[in-house]
C-alpha positions as CSV (number, residue, x, y, z in Angstrom):
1,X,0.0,0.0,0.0
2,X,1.2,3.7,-1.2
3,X,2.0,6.0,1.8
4,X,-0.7,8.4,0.0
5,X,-3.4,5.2,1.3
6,X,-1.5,4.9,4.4
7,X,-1.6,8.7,5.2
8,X,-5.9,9.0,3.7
9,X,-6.8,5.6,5.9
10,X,-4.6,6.8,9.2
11,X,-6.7,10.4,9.0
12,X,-9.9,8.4,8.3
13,X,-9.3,6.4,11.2
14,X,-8.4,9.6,13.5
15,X,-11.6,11.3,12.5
16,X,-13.3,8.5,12.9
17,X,-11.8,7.8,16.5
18,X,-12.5,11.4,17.3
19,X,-16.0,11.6,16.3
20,X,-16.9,8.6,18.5
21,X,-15.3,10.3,21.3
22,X,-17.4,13.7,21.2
23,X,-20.4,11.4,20.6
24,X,-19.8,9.2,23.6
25,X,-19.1,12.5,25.9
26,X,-21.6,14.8,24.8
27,X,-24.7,12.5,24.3
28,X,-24.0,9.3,26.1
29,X,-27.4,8.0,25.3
30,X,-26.5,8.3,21.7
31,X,-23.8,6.2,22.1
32,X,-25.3,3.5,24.1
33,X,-27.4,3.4,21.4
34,X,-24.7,3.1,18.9
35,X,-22.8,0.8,21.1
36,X,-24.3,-3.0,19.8
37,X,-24.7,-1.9,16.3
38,X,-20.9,-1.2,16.6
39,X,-19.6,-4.1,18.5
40,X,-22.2,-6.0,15.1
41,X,-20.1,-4.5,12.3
42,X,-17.2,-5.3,14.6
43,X,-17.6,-8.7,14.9
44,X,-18.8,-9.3,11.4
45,X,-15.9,-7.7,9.6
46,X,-13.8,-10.2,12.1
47,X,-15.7,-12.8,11.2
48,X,-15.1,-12.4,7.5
49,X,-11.3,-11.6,7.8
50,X,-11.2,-15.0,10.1
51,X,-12.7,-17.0,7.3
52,X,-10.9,-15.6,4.7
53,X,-7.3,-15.9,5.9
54,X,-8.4,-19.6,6.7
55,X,-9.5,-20.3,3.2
56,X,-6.8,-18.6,1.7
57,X,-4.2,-20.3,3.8
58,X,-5.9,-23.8,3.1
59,X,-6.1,-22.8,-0.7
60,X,-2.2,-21.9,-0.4
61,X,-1.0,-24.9,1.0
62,X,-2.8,-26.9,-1.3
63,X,-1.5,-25.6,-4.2
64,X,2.1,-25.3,-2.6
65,X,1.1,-29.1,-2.2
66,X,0.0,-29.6,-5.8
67,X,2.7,-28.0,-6.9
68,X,5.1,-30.5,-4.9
69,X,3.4,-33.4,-6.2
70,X,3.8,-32.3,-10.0
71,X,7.7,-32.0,-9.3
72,X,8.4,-34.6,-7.7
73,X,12.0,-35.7,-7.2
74,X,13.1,-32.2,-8.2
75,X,13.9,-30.0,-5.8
76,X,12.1,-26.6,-6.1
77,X,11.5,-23.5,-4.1
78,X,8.4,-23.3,-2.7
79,X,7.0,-19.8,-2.4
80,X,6.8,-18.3,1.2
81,X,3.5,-16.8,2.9
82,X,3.7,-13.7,4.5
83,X,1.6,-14.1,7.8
84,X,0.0,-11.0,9.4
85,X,1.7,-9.1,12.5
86,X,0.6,-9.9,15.5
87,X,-1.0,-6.2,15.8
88,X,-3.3,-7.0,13.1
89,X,-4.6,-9.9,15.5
90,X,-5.1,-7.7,18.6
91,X,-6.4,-5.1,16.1
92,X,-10.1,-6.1,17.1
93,X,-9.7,-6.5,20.5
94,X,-8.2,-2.7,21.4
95,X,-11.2,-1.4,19.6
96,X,-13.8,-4.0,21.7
97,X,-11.7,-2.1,24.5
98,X,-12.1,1.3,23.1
99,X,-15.9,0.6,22.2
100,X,-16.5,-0.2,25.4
101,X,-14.6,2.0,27.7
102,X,-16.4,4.6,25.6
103,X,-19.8,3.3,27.2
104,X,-18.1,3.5,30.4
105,X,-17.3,6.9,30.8
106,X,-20.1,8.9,31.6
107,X,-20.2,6.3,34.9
108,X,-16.6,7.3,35.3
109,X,-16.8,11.0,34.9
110,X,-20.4,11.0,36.9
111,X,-19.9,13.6,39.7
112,X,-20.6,11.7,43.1
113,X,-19.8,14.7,45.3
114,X,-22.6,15.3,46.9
115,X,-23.3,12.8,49.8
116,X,-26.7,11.4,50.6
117,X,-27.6,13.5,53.8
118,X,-27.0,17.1,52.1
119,X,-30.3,17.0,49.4
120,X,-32.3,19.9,49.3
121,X,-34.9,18.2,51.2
122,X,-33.3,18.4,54.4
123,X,-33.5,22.0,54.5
């Protein structure tokens, strides 16, 4: 990939991160209601990339495999498979992390100062 797709994506992804961020501070109800549909396209888009490095590894073995057959008792070079970083892997699961520490924060940031004896009742 180009750094001109590299640089488009990255910015994509920052705006992206950015917007969910406003979203899930300024109208936390919003976002809880955006919250499943997310986690939905989440899992679904690992879903397919799970299946499709599986049948793409299967189909590359067997035709590494194939290819063996039709040669043998000559040594040949087999082609190499490049095999994705391990960041790619854990890609899904910092944004689960992300998704869901954004449905956490208004709890976190709720202001628990006042204490149950001083409500406007008492008075």
């Amino acid at each position: 990939m180009s750094g001109l797709w590299q640089t488009i994506i990255g910015g994509l992804a920052v705006a992206a991160i950015t917007g969910l961020s406003v979203i899930a501070y300024r109208h936390p109800a919003a976002y809880a209601r955006l919250y499943r549909p997310l986690l939905s396209v989440l899992i679904g888009a690992w879903a397919v990339w799970f299946v499709y490095g599986v049948g793409f590894g299967s189909g590359f073995h067997e035709a590494v495999l194939a290819t063996m057959k039709l040669n043998s008792g000559t040594p040949i070079k087999t082609p190499d498979r490049d095999s994705a970083s391990f960041l790619f892997h854990m890609a899904p699961v910092v944004v689960y992390a992300y998704l869901s520490f954004l449905k956490l924060l208004p709890h976190l940031l709720r202001d628990d100062t006042q204490s149950p004896g001083d409500s406007a009742n008492d008075a």
